[in-house]
Each structure stands twice: as structure tokens, then as C-alpha cells.
Legacy VTK file of the C-alpha trace (Angstrom):
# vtk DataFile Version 3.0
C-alpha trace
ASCII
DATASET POLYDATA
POINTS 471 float
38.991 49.522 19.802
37.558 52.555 18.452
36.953 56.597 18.225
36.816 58.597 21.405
35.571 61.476 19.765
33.141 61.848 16.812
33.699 65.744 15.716
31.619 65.821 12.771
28.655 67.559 14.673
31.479 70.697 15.468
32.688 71.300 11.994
32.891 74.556 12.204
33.526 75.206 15.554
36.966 76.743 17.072
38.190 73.014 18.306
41.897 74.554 19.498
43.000 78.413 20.251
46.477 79.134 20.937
47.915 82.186 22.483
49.528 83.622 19.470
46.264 83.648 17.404
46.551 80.453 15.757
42.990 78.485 15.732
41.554 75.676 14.399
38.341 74.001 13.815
37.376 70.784 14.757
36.573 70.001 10.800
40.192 70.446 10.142
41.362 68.506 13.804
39.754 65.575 12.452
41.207 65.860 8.674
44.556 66.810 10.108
44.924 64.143 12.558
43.812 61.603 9.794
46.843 62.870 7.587
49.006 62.214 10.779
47.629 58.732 11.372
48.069 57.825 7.762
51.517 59.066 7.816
52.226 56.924 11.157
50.390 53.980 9.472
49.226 50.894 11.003
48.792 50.864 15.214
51.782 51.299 16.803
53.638 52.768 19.802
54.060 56.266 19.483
56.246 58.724 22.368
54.499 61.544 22.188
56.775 64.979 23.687
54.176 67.098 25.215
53.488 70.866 25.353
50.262 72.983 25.662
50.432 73.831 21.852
48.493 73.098 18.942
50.381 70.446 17.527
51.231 68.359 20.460
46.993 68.136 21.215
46.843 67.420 17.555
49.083 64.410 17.530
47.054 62.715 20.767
43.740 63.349 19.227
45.101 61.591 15.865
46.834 58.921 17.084
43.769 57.838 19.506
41.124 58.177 17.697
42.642 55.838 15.164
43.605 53.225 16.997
47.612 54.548 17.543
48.845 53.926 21.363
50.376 57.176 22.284
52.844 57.145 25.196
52.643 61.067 27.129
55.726 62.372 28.776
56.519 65.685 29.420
58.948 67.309 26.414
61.179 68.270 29.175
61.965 65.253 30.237
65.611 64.355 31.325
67.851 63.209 28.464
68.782 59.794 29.929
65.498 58.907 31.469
63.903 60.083 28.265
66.622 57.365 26.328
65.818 54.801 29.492
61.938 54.630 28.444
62.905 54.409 24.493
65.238 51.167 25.168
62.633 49.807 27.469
59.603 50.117 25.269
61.129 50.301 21.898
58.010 53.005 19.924
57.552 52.979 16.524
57.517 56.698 16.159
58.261 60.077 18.049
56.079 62.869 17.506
58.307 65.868 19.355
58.344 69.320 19.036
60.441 70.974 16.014
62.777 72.735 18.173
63.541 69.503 19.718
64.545 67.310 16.576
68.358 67.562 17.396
67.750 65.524 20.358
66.918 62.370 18.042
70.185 62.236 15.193
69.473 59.677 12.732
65.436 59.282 12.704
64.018 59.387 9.750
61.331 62.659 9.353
57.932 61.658 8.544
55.545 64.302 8.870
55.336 67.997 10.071
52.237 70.045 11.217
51.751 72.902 14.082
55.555 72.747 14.621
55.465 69.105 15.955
57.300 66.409 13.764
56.749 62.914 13.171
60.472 60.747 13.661
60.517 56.993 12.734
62.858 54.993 14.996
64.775 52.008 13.961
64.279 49.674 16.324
64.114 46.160 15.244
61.450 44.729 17.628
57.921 46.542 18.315
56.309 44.982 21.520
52.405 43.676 20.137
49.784 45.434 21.625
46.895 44.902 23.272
43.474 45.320 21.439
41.814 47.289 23.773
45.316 49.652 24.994
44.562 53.212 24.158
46.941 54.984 25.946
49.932 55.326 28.165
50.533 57.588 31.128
53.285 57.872 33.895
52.265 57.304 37.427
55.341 58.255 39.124
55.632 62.047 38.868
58.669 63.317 37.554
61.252 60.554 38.760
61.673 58.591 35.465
60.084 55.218 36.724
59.498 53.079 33.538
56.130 52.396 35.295
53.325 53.416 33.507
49.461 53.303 33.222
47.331 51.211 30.654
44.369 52.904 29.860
41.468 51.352 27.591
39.609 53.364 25.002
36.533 52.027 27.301
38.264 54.101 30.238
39.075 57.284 28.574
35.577 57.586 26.904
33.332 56.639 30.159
35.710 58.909 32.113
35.320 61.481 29.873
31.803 61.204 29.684
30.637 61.328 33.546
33.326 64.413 33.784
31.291 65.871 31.134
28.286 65.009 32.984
28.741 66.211 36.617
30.459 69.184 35.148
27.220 69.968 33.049
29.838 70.816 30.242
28.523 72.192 26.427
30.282 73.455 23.402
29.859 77.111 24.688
32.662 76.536 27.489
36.414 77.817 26.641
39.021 75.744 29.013
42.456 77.159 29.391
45.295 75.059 30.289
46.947 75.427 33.560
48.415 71.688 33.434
50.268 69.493 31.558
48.508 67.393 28.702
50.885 64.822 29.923
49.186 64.731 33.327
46.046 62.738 34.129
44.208 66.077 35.102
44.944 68.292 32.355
44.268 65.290 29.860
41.159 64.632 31.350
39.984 68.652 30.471
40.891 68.028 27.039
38.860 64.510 26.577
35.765 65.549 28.151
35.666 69.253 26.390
36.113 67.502 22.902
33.284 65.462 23.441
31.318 68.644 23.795
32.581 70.733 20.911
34.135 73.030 23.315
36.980 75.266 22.299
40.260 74.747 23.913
42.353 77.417 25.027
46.154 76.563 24.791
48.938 78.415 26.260
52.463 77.441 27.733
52.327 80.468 29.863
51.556 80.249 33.864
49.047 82.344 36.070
52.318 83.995 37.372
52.741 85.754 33.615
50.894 88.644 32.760
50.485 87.086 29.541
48.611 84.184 30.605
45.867 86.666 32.339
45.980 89.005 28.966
45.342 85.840 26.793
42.878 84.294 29.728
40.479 88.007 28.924
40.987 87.927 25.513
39.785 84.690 24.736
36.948 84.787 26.826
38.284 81.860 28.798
35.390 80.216 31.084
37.010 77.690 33.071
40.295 76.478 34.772
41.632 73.761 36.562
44.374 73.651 39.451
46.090 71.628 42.127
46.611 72.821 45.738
49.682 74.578 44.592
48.019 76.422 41.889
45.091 77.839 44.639
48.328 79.072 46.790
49.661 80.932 44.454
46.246 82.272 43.456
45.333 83.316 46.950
48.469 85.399 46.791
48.040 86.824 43.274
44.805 88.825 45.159
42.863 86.550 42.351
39.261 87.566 44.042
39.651 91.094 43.381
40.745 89.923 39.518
38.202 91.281 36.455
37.324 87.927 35.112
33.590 88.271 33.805
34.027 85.205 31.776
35.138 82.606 34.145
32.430 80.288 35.482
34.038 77.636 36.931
37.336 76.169 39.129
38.300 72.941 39.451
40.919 71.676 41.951
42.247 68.273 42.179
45.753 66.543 42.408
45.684 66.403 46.213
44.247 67.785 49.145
43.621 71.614 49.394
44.070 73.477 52.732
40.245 73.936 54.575
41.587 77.551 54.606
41.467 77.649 51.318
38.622 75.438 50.490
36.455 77.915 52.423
37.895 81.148 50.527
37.963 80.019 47.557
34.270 78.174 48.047
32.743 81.374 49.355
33.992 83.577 46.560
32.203 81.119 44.042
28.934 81.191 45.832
29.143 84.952 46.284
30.211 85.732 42.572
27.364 83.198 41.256
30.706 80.975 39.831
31.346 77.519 40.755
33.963 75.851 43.132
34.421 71.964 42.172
36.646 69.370 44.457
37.512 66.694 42.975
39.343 63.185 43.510
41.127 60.770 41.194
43.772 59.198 40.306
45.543 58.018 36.583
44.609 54.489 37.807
41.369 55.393 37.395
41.785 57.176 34.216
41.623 60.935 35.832
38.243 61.357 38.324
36.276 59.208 41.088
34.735 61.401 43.056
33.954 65.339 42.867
32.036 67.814 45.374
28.713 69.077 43.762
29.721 73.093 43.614
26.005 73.745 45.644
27.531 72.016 48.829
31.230 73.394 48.597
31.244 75.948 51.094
29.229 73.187 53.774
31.136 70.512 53.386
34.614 71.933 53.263
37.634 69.370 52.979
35.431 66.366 51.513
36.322 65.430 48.343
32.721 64.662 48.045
30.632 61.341 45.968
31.924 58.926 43.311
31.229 60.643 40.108
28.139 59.103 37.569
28.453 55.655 37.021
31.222 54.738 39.862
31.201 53.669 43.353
32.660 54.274 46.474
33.245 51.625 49.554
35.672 51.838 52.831
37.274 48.531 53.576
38.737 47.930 57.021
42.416 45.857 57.670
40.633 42.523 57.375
38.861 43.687 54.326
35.139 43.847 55.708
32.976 46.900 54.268
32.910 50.121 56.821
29.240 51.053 57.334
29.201 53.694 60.154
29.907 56.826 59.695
33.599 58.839 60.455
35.782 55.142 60.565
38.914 55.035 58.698
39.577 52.351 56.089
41.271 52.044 52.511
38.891 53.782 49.978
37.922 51.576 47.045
36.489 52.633 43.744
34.370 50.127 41.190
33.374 52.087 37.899
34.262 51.329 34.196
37.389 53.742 34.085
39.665 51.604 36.260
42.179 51.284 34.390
43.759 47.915 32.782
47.007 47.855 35.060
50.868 48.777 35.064
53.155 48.631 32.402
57.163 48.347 33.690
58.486 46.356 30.151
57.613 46.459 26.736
55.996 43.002 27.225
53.307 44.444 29.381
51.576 46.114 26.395
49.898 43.185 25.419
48.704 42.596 28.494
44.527 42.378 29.539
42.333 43.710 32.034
43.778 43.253 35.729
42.076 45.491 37.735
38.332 44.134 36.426
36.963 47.479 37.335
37.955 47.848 41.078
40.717 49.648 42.292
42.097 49.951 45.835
43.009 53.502 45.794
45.929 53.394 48.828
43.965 56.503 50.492
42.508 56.048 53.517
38.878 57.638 54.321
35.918 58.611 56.062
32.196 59.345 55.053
29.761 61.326 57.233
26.339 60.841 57.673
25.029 62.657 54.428
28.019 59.663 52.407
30.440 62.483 51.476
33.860 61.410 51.468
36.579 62.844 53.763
40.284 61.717 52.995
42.540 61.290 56.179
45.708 59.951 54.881
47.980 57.643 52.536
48.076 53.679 52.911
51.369 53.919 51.104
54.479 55.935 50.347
53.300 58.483 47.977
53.185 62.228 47.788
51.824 64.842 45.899
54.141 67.404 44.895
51.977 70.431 43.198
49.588 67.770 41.179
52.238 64.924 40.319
52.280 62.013 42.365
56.126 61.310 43.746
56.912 57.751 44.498
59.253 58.021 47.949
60.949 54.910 47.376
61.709 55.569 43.960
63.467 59.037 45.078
65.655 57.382 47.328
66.270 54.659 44.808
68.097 56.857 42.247
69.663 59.077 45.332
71.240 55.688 46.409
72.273 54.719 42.854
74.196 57.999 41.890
75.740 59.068 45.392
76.167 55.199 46.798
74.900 56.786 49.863
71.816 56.180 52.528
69.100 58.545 52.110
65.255 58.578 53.359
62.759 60.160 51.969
59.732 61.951 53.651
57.343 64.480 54.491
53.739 65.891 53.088
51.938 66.880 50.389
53.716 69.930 48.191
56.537 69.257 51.150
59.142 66.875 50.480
61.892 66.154 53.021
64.914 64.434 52.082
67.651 63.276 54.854
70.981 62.117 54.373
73.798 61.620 57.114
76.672 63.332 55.677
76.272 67.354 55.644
78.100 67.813 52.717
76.388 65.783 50.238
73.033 68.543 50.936
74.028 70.557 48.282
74.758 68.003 45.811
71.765 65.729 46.534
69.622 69.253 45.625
71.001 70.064 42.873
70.692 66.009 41.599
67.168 66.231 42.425
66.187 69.612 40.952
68.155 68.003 37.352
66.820 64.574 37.385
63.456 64.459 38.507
62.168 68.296 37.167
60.919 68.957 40.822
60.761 72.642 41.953
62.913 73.889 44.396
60.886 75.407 47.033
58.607 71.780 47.301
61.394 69.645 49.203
64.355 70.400 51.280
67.524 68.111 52.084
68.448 67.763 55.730
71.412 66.243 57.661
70.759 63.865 60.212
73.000 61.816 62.206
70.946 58.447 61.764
68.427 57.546 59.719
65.537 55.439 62.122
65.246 51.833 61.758
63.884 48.677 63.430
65.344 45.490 64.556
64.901 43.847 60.815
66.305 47.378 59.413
63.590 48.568 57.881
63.397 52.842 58.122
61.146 54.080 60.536
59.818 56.780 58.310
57.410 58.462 61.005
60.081 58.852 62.988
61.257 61.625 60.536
57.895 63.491 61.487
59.378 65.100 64.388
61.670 66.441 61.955
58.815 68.792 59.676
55.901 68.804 61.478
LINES 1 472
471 0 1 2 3 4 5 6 7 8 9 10 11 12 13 14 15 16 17 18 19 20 21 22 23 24 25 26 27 28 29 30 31 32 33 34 35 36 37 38 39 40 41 42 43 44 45 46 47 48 49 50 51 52 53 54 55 56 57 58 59 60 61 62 63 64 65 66 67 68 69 70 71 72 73 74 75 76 77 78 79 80 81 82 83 84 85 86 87 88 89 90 91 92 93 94 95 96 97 98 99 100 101 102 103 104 105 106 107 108 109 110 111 112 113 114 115 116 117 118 119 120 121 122 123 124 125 126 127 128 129 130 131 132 133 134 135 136 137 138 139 140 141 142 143 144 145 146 147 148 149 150 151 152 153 154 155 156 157 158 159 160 161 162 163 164 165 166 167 168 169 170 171 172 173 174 175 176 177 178 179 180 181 182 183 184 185 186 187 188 189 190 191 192 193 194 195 196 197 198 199 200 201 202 203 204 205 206 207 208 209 210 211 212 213 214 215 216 217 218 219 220 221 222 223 224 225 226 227 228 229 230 231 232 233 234 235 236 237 238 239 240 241 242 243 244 245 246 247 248 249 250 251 252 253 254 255 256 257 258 259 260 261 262 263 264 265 266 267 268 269 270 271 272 273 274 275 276 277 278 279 280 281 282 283 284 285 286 287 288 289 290 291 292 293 294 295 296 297 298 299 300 301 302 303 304 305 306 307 308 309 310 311 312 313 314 315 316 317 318 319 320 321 322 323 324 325 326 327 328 329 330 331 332 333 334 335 336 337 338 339 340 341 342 343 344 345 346 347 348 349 350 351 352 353 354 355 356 357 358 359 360 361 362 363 364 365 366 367 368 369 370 371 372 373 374 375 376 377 378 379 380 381 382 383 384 385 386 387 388 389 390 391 392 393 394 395 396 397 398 399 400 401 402 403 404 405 406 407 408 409 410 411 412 413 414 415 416 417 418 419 420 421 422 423 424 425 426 427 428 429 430 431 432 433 434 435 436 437 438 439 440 441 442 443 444 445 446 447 448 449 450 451 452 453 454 455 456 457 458 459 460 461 462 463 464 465 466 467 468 469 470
């Protein structure tokens, strides 16, 4: 156990910039985040309610870097899921918003900085913690799962450090946020920029607001990071034509981009003297594993490219023999020292070790070409990645089930969901449920009537028989 970050060498340095002028150094990150972590007291479990805002990057930089296990969710998270994950994991403290504080009657107020507060909660049995637990993050999107990564301070700090590496990062860059902090990808900005000195550029705004483009020039911001969804959305905002003589460099991740607009967005980076970087990961392997060097983005469009500085990459085939010729699909598998520790699904998890030993069977199925760059070609299991977060299928139909008491299946592709039920007039309803419960946005999934969902002899769905129905 230890400090991720060691600030002292930035005292002076903008550490944080937020979009209504507010800024602070990283000399008073550290001494403010020391208050907070004297105020929260001995290591703990801490629910932290996140936003892109001063205070809310504030509270994760304290409570890691001394020794506090914070648990990320998103601050807009469903009331009864939210009150789900409290009873399951029973934390210590809540560091929330201000605005928010009616949401938690009775806690005691501890602390208050940067409009975040620090709630005690009375519950009379705190799950012991592992020694080497850092930190906590959901891997099942937005559907309320209480399944969640363990990450090691080893993890977060070697991740951190080959981002920082391949991305040839300094103290001169400025980030912006385009993600959630609670995410794996927009975390993973933060932890490798601090270790730089760099100056973070916060904002709650999106690139469809004029004021996060107004803030973006103002600031000087340098860099940005998106999913597939966030490159959509920029091919249609005419971005290339966009005045933007700061930025130097995009980063996409969070699921497979279109070739399309690989290619555009590869060749406007090569032509503007900017850089283009793919990348691949997953939160149970901290954030990154693999990343396309920006000099080979326009040739080898739709590879997700090498494993990143100090990882590995190997294909495995259905017996579990290593794949050694080129284009032949098997399961990708990673080795590095940011695999992460395991799952957590009950309080009593958190004082669990070191599962995974450093080799993690990613559930995405690959190719390489001759030169090794990696190509992926599909999903092992039942996932999808809706605009960066990673749904769990099963899970969606799971709470459909529970709160109608009706059949429903689940499918479809990335940033397209498809869910089908047999009775037309629960379509509306089963939207609407979804939209509420799991924060999902509208336009990624649709609900569909069908007479009879698929199945084999032993009744299990027959989910690519759906295809027919999207593709």
C-alpha cells in the first residue's frame, strides 16, 4: 500500500481547471486532500458520487493516495440501485456532491470542500479490507450489478505509468474531460496526467454545447479522449474544419470504431501534424492493453494495435494451445502487472487477494497480421458496448424479467442494443424502464415485438437467431 502520485515536484503548477475559472495547484491538491483523509480517518470504504468537478477529483486523489478505498459510481445513479450497493457493501463514508445531501437524511456531515461533502454512515459492520485494494470500479455499465472491479495500487500506478509512456505525456499537456471519472477510460486520463504534473481541464459540459468548445479554446486544451460514439458525433459536428490550434492529440477507446472513421479521423491527424491513438482495454485490466502507435494509424486501420509497455499479448485457440500464424481467430489474452485482483459481488470480497496473478482472458476474440498488430473480430461472451460502458446482456434481461415477470432477450451490437419481448404492448413500458433504471440513452437500443423468442431443445435462447432481426 502506498502513494500513486508524489506532487511535490508540481507545487506550483495548475493541477485542476474548471470551467467556471476555479483552479488549483497541485501544492494545494496534495494539502487539501490530506485535510480530507484526516477528516475520513483511518482506511476505510468510501462511495464516492462522481462528477467532472473539482471536488469530486479531489476526493479520489485524497482518499488513494492515503491508503482510503474509494468506490466510483456515477452521481446519477438510480436511487434504489444506488441504496442496493450501500446495503451490500456497507462504506464508511459518502463523499457526494452538495446539491445531493438530501438524498442521504440522517448522516452525519464531516467535511466540505469544492462543493463535495463528506457524510458518515452508521452502519454497524465495515467489511476488512484487503492490504493491497486501492480502488473499486463497476464493470457492468449502467445496469446496477453489485459486481465490481478490485484494483491494486500496483495496477493503477504501472497502468498509469506505460499510458504515460506510449503517450509520451509531460506536464505541458492540458486534458479535457469528455468521460466520466467513474469510467475506466476517463480515470485512466486523470492517473497518468497527474503523474506528469499536467493540468486537468474539468467540465460537465459535452462536445454538443457551445460551451464545452468556448472553454476547450480558452484553456488551451491539448488533448481529448472519446469512444466510438463520441467520433460519430464529431464527424457530424464538421470537427475537421474546427479552429483548434491547441489540440495535439485524440484518443479513442471503449470499443471498436467504424474503419470509416478510423481512416478520416487518422488522415486528418497525419495531415494536421496531430496525433490519432487506438487503443484497447478493459477495467479488468485497470484501463489499457494495447494502443496503435499514432505513426501507423492511417496503415493499419481497424487494429487496435500492440500490448502497451510492459504487457503482453497471446491468441489462445478452443483447446487452449497458443495461435502462431498469422489472421486465426482465438480468445485474446493479456499478462502485464495491471491485471487487476478480481470481482467483488459482497462486501466479503474486499478482503480478498490476487486471483487473476497477472493474466487475464479478455473474452475478445482476435487476429494478428504479419507485422503482430492486433485485429479484434468479435466477443467470446455476452457483452456490449453501449457509447464506452460495457452492458452485461444477461443482466438487462435479468431486471426486465424481475419487474415485468415477463420473457425478454436481449441482443444486438456495439452502440446498438436490441431488446425483444413477445407481447406488443409491454414496448413502451419496457423503454421507458430501461431509459430510468439503467441511465442508457435512448437512441442506443430499441424494443421489438416478436412472436417467439428462439430456443433449443434444453431451452436455452438462441441469441444469433435474433441477428436476422438488426443486421
Amino acid at each position: 500500500m502506498g502513494k500513486i502520485w508524489e506532487f511535490d515536484p508540481f507545487d506550483k503548477d495548475a493541477a485542476i481547471i474548471d470551467e467556471y475559472g476555479n483552479q488549483m495547484t497541485y501544492e494545494a491538491l496534495n494539502a487539501e486532500s490530506y485535510g480530507l483523509a484526516e477528516k475520513t480517518g483511518s482506511r476505510c470504504l468510501v462511495f464516492c458520487l462522481c462528477r467532472n468537478e473539482i471536488g469530486s477529483v479531489l476526493g479520489y486523489v485524497g482518499f488513494i493516495n492515503h491508503g482510503i478505498v474509494p468506490v466510483l459510481l456515477n452521481s446519477r445513479l438510480e436511487e434504489g440501485l444506488l441504496e442496493n450497493l450501500l446495503e451490500t457493501y456497507k462504506p464508511s463514508y459518502l463523499w457526494v456532491p452538495k446539491d445531493q445531501i438530501g438524498r442521504f437524511p440522517g448522516r452525519e456531515f464531516r467535511y466540505e470542500v469544492y462543493r463535495y461533502v463528506l457524510l458518515k454512515t452508521d452502519y454497524e459492520r465495515n467489511y476488512p479490507l484487503h492490504e493491497e485494494l486501492a480502488l473499486l470500479l463497476t464493470t457492468s455499465g449502467s445496469t446496477g450489478s453489485p459486481k465490481f472491479v478490485r484494483q491494486s495500487y500496483t495496477n493503477v500506478l504501472h497502468n498509469a505509468r506505460s499510458i504515460a509512456t506510449y503517450l509520451e505525456l509531460s506536464s505541458s499537456e492540458r486534458p479535457i474531460t469528455t468521460l466520466p471519472m467513474n469510467y475506466t477510460y476517463g480515470l485512466s486520463i486523470i492517473n497518468s496526467h497527474f503523474l506528469v504534473g499536467a493540468t486537468l481541464l474539468v467540465t460537465e459540459k459535452t462536445l454538443m454545447q457551445k460551451e464545452f468548445w468556448a472553454f476547450f479554446k480558452e484553456r488551451g486544451a491539448t488533448s481529448f479522449g472519446g469512444v466510438p460514439y463520441t467520433y460519430e458525433i464529431l464527424d457530424k459536428l464538421r470537427f475537421y474544419g474546427m479552429n483548434l490550434p491547441s489540440l495535439g492529440t485524440m484518443t479513442q477507446a471503449g470499443g471498436k470504431i467504424l474503419p470509416e472513421l478510423h481512416e478520416r479521423f487518422a488522415k486528418y491527424a497525419e495531415e494536421s501534424g496531430r496525433k490519432f491513438v487506438v487503443m484497447y482495454g478493459q477495467c479488468e485490466a485497470t484501463a489499457r492493453m494495447g494502443y496503435l502507435p499514432p505513426e501507423r494509424a492511417v496503415e493499419k486501420n481497424s487494429s487496435m494495435g500492440i500490448a502497451i509497455p510492459g504487457g503482453s499479448f497471446r491468441l489462445i485457440d478452443v483447446n487452449g494451445n497458443e495461435i502462431k500464424e498469422p489472421y486465426t481467430t482465438g480468445e485474446l489474452v493479456y499478462e502485464g502487472e495491471n491485471v487487476t485482483l478480481g470481482y467483488a459481488e459482497r462486501g466479503e470480497d474486499l478482503a480478498g487477494g490476487d486471483e487473476r496473478r497477472g493474466i487475464l482472458e479478455t473474452g475478445d476474440m482476435a487476429q494478428f497480421d504479419e507485422d503482430g498488430y492486433y485485429y479484434i473480430v468479435g466477443r467470446k461472451k455476452r457483452f456490449l458496448k453501449i457509447y464506452g460502458n460495457r452492458v452485461n446482456l444477461d443482466e438487462v434481461d435479468r431486471i426486465i424479467q424481475s419487474e415485468f415477470g415477463i420473457e425478454a432477450a436481449s441482443a444486438g451490437v456495439d452502440d446498438h442494443m436490441y431488446i425483444f419481448v413477445t407481447d406488443e404492448k409491454f414496448i413502451k413500458p419496457v423503454r421507458s424502464f430501461v431509459v430510468n433504471k439503467t441511465g442508457l440513452n435512448p437512441v442506443a437500443f430499441k424494443v421489438l415485438f416478436i412472436g417467439e423468442i428462439p430456443k433449443n431443445d434444453s431451452g436455452k435462447t438462441l441469441y444469433k437467431e435474433l441477428a436476422k432481426y438488426y443486421v
